[in-house]
C-alpha positions as CSV (number, residue, x, y, z in Angstrom):
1,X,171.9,37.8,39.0
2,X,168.3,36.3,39.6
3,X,167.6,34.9,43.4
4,X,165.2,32.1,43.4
5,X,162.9,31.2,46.1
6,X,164.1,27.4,45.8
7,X,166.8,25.7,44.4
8,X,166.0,22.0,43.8
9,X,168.3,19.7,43.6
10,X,167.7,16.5,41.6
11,X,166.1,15.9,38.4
12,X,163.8,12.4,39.3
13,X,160.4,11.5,41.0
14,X,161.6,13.6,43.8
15,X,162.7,16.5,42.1
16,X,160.7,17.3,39.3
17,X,157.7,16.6,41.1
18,X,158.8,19.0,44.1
19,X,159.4,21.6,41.9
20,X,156.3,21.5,40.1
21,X,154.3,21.2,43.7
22,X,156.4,24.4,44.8
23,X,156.0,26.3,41.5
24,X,152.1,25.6,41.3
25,X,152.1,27.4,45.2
26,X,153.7,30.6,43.6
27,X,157.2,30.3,44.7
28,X,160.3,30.8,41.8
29,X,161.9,27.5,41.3
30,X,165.4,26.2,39.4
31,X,165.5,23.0,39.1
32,X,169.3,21.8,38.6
33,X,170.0,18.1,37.6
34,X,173.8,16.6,36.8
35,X,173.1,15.0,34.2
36,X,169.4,14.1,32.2
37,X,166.1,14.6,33.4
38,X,164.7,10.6,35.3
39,X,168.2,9.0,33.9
40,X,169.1,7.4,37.6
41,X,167.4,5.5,39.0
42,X,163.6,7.0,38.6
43,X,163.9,6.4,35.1
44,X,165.5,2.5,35.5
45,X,162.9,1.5,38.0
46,X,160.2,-0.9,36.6
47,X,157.4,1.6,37.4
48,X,155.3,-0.4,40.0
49,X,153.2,1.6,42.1
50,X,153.6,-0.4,45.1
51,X,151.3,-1.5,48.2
52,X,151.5,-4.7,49.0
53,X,154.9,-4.1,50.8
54,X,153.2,-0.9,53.0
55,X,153.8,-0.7,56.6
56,X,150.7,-0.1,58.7
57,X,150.0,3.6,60.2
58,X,151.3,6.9,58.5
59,X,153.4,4.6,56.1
60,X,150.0,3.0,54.6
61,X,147.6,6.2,54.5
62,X,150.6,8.0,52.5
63,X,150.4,5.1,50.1
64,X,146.9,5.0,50.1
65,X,146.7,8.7,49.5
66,X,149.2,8.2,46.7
67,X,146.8,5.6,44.9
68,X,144.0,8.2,44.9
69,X,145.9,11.0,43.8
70,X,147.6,8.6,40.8
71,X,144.3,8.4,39.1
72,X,143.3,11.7,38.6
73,X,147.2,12.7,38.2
74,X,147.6,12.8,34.6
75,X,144.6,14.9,34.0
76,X,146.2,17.2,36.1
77,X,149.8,16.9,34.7
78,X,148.2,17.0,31.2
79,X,150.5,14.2,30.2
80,X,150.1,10.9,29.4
81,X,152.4,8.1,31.7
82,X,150.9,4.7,31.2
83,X,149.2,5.0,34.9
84,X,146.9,1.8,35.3
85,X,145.7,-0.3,37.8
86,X,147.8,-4.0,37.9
87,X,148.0,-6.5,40.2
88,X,151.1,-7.7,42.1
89,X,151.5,-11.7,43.2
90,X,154.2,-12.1,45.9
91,X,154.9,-16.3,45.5
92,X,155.1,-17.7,49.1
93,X,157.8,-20.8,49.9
94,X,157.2,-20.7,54.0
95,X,155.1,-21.1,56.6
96,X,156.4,-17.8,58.4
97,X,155.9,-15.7,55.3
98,X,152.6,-17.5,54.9
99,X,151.6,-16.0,58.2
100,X,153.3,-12.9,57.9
101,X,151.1,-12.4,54.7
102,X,147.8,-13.2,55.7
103,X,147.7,-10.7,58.6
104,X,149.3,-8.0,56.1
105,X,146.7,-9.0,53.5
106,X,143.8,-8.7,55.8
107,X,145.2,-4.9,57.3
108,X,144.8,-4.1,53.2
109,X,141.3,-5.8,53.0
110,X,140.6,-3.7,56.1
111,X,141.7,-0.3,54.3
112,X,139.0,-1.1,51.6
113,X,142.3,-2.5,49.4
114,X,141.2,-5.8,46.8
115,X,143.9,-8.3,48.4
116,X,143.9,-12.0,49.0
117,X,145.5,-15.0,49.7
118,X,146.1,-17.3,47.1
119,X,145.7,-21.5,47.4
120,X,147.9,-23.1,44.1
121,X,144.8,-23.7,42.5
122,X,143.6,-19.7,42.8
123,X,147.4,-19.0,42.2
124,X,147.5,-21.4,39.0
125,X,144.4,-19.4,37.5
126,X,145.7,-16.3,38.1
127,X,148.7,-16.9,36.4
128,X,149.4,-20.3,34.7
129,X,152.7,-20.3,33.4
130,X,154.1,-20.1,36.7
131,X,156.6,-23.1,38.0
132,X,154.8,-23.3,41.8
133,X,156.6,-26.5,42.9
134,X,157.7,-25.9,46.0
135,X,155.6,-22.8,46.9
136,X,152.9,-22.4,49.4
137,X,150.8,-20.0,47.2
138,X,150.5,-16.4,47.2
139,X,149.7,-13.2,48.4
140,X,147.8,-10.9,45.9
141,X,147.2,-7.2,46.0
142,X,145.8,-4.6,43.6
143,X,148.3,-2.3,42.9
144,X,149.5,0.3,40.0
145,X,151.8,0.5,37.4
146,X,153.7,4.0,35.6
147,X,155.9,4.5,32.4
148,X,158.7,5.7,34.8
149,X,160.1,7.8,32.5
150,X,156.8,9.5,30.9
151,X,155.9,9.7,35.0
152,X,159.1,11.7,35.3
153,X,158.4,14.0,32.2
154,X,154.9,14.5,33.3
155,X,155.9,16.4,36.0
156,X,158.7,17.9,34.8
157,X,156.7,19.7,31.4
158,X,153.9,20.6,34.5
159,X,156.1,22.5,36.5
160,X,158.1,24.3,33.5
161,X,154.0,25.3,32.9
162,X,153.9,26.3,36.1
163,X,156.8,28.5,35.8
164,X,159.8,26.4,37.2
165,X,163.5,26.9,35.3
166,X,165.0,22.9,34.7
167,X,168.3,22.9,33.2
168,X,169.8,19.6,33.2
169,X,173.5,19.0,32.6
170,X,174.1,21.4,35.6
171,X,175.5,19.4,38.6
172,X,176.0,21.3,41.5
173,X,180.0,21.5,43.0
174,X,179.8,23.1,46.2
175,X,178.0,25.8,48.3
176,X,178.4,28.8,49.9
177,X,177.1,28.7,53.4
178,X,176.8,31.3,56.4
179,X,175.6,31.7,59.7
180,X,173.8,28.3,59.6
181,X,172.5,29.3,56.3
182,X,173.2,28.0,52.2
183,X,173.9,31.5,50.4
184,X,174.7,30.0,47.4
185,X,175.1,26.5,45.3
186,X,178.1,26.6,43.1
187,X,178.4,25.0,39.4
188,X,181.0,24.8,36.9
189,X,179.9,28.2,35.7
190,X,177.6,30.3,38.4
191,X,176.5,31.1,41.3
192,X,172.9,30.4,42.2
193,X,171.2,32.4,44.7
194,X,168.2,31.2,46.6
195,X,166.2,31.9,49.7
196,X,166.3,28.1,50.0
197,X,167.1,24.9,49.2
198,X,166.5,21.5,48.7
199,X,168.6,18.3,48.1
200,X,166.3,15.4,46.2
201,X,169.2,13.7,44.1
202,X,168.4,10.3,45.1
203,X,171.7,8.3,46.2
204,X,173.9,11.2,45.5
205,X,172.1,13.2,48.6
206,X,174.6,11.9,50.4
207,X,177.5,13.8,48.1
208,X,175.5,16.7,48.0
209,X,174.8,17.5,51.5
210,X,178.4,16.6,52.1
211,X,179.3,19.5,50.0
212,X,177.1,21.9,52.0
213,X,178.8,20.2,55.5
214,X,175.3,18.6,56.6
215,X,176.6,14.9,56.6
216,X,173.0,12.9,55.9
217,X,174.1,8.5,57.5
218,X,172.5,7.3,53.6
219,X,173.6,4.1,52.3
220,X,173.3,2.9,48.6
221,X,173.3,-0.4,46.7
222,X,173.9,-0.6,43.2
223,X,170.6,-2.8,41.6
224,X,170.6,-4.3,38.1
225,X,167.4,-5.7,35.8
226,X,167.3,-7.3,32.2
227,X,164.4,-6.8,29.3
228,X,163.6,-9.0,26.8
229,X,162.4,-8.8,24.0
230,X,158.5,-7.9,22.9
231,X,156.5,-11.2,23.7
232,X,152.7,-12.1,23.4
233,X,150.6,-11.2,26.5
234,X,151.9,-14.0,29.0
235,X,152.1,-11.9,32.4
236,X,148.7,-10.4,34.2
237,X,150.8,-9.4,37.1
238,X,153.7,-8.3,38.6
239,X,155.2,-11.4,39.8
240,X,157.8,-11.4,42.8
241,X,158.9,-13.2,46.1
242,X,157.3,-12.8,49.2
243,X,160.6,-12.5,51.3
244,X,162.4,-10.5,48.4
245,X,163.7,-7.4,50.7
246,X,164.7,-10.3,53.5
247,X,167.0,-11.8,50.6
248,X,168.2,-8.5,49.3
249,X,168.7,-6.5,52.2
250,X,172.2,-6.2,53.4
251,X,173.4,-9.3,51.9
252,X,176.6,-8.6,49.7
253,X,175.1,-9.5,46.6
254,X,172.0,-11.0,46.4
255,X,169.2,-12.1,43.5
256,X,165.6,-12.1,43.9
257,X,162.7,-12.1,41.3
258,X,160.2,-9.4,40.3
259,X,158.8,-9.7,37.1
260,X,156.7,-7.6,34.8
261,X,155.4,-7.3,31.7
262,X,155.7,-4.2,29.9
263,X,152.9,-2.3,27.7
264,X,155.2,-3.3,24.6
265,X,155.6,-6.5,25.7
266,X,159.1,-6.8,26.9
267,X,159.8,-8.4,30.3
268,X,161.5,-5.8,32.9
269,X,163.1,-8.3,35.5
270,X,164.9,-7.3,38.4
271,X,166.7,-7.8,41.0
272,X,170.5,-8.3,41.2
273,X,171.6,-6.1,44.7
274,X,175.1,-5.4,45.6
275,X,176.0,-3.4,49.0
276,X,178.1,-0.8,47.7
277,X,180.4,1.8,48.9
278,X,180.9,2.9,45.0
279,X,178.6,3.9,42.5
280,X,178.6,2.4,39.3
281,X,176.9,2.2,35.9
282,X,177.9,-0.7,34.3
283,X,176.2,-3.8,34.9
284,X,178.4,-6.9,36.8
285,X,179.0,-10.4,35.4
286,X,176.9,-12.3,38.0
287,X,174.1,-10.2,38.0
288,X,172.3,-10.6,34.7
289,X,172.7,-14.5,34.7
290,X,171.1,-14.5,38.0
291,X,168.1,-12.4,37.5
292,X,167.6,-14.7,33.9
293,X,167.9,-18.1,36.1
294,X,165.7,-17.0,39.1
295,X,163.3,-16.0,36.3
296,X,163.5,-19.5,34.5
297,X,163.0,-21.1,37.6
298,X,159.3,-19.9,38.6
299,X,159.0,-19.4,34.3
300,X,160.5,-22.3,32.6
301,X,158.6,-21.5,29.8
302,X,160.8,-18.6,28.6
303,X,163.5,-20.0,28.0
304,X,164.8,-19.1,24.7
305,X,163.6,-15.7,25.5
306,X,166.3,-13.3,24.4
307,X,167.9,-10.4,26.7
308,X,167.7,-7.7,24.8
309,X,169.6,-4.9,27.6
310,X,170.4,-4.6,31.3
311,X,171.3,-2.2,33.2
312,X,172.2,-0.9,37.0
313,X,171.1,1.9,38.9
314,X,171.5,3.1,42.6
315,X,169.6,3.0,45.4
316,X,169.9,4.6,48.3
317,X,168.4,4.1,51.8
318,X,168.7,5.1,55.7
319,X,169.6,3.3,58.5
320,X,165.8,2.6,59.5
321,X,164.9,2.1,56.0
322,X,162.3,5.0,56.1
323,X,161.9,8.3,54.1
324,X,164.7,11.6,54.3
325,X,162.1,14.1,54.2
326,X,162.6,17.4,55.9
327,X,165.1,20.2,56.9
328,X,168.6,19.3,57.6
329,X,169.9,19.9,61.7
330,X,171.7,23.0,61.7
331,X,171.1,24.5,58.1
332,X,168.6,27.0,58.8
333,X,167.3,26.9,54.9
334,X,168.6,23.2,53.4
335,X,166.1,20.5,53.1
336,X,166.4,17.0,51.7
337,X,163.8,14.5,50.3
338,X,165.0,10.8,49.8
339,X,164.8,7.1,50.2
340,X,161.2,7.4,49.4
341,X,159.8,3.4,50.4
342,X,157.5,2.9,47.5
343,X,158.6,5.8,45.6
344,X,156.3,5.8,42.7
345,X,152.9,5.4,44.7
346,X,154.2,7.8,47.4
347,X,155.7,10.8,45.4
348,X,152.5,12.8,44.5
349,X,151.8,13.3,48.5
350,X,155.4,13.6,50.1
351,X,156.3,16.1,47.1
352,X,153.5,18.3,48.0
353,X,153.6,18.1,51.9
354,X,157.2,18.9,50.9
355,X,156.4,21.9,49.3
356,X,154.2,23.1,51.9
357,X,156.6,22.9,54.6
358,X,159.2,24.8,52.6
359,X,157.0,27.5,51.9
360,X,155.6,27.8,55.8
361,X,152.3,26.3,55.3
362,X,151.2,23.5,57.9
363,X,151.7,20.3,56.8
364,X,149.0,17.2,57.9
365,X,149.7,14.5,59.0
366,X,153.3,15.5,60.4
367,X,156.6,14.4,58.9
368,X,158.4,14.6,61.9
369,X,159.4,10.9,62.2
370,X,160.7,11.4,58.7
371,X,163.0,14.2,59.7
372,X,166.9,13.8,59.4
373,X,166.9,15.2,62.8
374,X,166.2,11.7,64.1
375,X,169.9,10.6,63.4
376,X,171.0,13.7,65.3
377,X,173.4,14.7,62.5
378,X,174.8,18.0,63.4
């Protein structure tokens, strides 16, 4: 039976772009994924590269980092996945966010970043189908924007290049550990050997590492978006709400607005959130309606607009709401990457520091505040 150097675990962002980082550094790489290659919730995400919502410090220069390495990335990939620059308008309703948003605009104008504030006059040129009544103005950012799924493939034909095995349809039921170590993981059919190995299945870490008795404190949320149909060019931007994570985040259920309009035309809007302690696929009955009336109240003008599809897909996060990156407490060769914040911009730097750490290399800056260590798991 062949032995791997790696086992990766997840067939997303995280994954596929691990295994191509890890395979491009020499090392033998399977890449096992339950069901289809970006079908959670890398390939349901709208694909914004995002900034505007970085925290200062290591947080920002990954993010930064991320930006540079997007623009050279498909050259590199030698695939195609929509990357362009875009802007992102965050609307602004009070005078705490207004604050709030100033000094965050002016730490990106101070990392070289194009970012402003926006009066409702700048805000009204920038975008003038918008319903502002009410608002303040805006904060503006220059951002990015991805096909999600073609961002997914990209790195997924690059590391199959590169020598990685991917076999989707292969979900992993259990391990075989010893001595502090992960001999083995177990599917339907095999045994898969590996000298090490490393859990990147987005909100089903927390299943997988379960399996391997390296409980991981991650919490998921079950978000749902609509898209309508193809329209004329009638968005510049992404469009969303300055206090968006304050409203979603653990609320119940929740609805904010981010809005975006597609290369085909379509409308992606999200987001409907509801704190879960279940996973599911099938969108609810409150959560569509409310993502198509938050979006006719800053857009009034789309009404009439037909839905075309929706859709849910998990999220996961941690307790501090910062990365899982790094090896699990007490598991000598299990390592785990997930809960990416600002997945898309960030996954071409933390994939790679990833795969240097899992192959020995030193790894700058350090991860260690990233570490699962820090909820002393055992």
């Amino acid at each position: 039976m062949k032995s791997y150097d790696v086992i990766v675990i997840g067939g997303g962002f995280i994954g596929t772009a691990a295994a191509y980082y890890l395979a491009r550094k020499g090392a033998s790489v399977l890449l096992v994924e339950a069901r289809g290659l970006g079908t959670g919730s890398s390939g349901a995400c709208a694909g914004r590269c995002q900034v505007s919502e970085a925290h200062p410090g290591l947080h920002l220069d990954l993010v930064l980092q991320g930006l540079t390495r997007l623009d050279g990335l498909e050259e590199e990939l030698d695939y195609p996945f929509g990357w362009r620059r875009f802007g992102n308008i965050m609307l602004i309703r009070q005078e705490a966010h207004w604050r709030y948003w100033t000094g965050q605009i002016a730490h990106l104008r101070s990392r070289g970043l194009p970012a402003e504030m926006l009066d409702l006059a700048a805000l009204h040129a920038a975008e003038a189908g918008l319903c502002v009544d009410g608002y303040l103005g805006a904060a503006w950012c220059l951002e990015g924007l991805v096909n999600p799924l073609k961002y997914c493939w990209a790195y997924a034909r690059a590391a199959r290049r590169a020598g990685a095995v991917l076999r989707p349809q292969t979900p992993v039921t259990g391990f075989e550990t010893e001595g502090g170590r992960v001999i083995a993981a177990i599917t339907k059919d095999e045994r898969l050997n590996a000298g090490a190995f490393l859990v990147a299945a987005g909100a089903w870490c927390g299943k997988v590492l379960g399996l391997a008795g390296a409980p991981l404190p991650l919490g998921f949320s079950n978000a749902e978006a609509i898209v309508t149909e193809p329209l004329p060019p009638v968005l510049h931007n992404h469009v969303g709400m300055a206090d968006f994570y304050e409203t979603i985040h653990h609320q119940a259920r929740a609805v904010s607005l981010g809005v975006l309009q597609v290369e085909n035309g379509a409308l992606y809007a999200a987001e409907a959130v509801e704190m879960a302690t279940e996973m599911r696929r099938q969108t609810s009955s409150w959560g569509p309606p409310g993502i198509a009336a938050e979006l006719l109240r800053v857009m009034p003008r789309f009404a009439g607009v037909r839905v075309l599809r929706s859709w849910t897909s998990v999220t996961s996060y941690l307790p501090d709401e910062q990365p899982g990156l790094g090896r699990m407490p007490g598991m000598e060769n299990l390592y785990v990457a997930t809960s990416f914040h600002l997945t898309c911009t960030t996954v071409p730097v933390l994939t790679e520091m990833m795969a240097q750490m899992m192959l020995g290399e030193p790894v700058e800056p350090s991860l260690d505040s990233f570490s699962p260590a820090r909820f002393g798991t055992q």
